[in-house]
C-alpha positions in Angstrom: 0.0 0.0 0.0 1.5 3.4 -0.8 0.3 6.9 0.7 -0.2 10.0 -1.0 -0.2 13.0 1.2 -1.0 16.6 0.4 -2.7 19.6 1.2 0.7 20.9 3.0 1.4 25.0 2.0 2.2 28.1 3.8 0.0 30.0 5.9 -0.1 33.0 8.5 -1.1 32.2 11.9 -4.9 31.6 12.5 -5.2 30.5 9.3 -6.2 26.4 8.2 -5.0 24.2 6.0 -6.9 20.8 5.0 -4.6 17.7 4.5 -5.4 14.3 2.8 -3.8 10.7 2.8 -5.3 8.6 -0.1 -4.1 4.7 0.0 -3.3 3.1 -3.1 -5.5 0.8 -2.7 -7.9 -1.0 -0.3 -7.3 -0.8 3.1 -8.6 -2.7 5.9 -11.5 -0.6 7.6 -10.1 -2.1 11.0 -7.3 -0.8 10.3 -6.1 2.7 12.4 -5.4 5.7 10.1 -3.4 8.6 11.9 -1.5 11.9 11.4 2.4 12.2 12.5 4.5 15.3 12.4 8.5 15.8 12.6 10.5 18.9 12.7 14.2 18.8 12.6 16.5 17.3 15.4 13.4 15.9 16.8 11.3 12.4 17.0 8.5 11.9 15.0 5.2 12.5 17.4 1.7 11.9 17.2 -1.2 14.2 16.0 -4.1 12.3 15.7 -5.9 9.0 15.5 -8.8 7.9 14.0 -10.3 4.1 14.2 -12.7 2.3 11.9 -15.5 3.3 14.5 -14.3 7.0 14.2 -12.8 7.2 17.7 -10.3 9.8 17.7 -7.4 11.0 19.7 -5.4 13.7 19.6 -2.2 15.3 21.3 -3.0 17.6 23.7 -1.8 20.4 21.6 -4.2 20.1 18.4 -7.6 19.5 20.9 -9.9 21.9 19.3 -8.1 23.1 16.6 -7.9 20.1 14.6 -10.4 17.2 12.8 -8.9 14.2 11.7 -11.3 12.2 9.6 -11.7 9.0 7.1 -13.6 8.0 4.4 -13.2 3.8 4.4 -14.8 3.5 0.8 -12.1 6.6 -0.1 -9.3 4.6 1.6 -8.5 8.1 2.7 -7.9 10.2 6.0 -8.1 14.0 6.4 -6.8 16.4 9.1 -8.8 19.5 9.3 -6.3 22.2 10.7 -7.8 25.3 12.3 -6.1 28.1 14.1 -2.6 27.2 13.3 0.3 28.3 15.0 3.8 29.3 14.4 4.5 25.8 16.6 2.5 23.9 14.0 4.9 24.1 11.8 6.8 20.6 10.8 6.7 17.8 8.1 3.5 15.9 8.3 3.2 12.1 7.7 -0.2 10.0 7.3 0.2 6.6 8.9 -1.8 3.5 8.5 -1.9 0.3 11.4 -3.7 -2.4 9.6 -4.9 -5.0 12.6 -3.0 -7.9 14.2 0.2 -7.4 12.5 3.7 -5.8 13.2 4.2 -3.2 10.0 2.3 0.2 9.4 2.3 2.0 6.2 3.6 5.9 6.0 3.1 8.4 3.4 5.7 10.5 2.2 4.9 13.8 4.0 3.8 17.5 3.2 5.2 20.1 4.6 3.4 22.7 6.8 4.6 25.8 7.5 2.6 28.5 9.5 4.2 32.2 9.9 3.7 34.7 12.7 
């Protein structure tokens, strides 16, 4: 399965940006479909999760300010991004967790970049 990201740009602070992750094929819909982000010198964290049910989770920094979504027959995930911040700014990766095995899939990131 490959992942295409995109929806990445520049913006000014308060401003949003919508991303998508389309899988290059099908997907389980048990599977976990999620939104990473990396700047330089640092790890790769977590953003947001969504499952097959549409529970979500999010890092405490995004609560409110962003959406993640899915569309199972799409085979794609959003993140709505609202109100973004100068801190906001990284490399954003869409991640996929099929069930009951050891690998995940990652697409090849967009960059986000939000100006104060």
């Amino acid at each position: 399965v490959q992942l295409q990201a995109s929806g990445g740009g520049l913006v000014q602070a308060g401003g949003s940006l919508r991303l998508s992750c389309a899988a290059s094929r099908t997907i389980s819909v048990s599977a976990v479909m999620g939104w990473y982000r990396q700047v330089p010198g640092k790890q790769r964290e977590l953003v947001a999760t969504v499952t097959s049910g549409g529970r979500t989770n999010y890092d405490d920094s995004v609560k409110g300010r962003f959406t993640i979504s899915r569309d199972n027959a799409k085979n794609t995930s959003y993140l709505q991004m609202n109100t973004l911040q100068p801190d906001d700014t990284a490399v954003y990766y869409c991640n996929v967790k099929p069930p009951g095995v050891r690998y995940e899939y990652w697409g090849q990131g967009t960059q986000v970049t939000v100006s104060s």
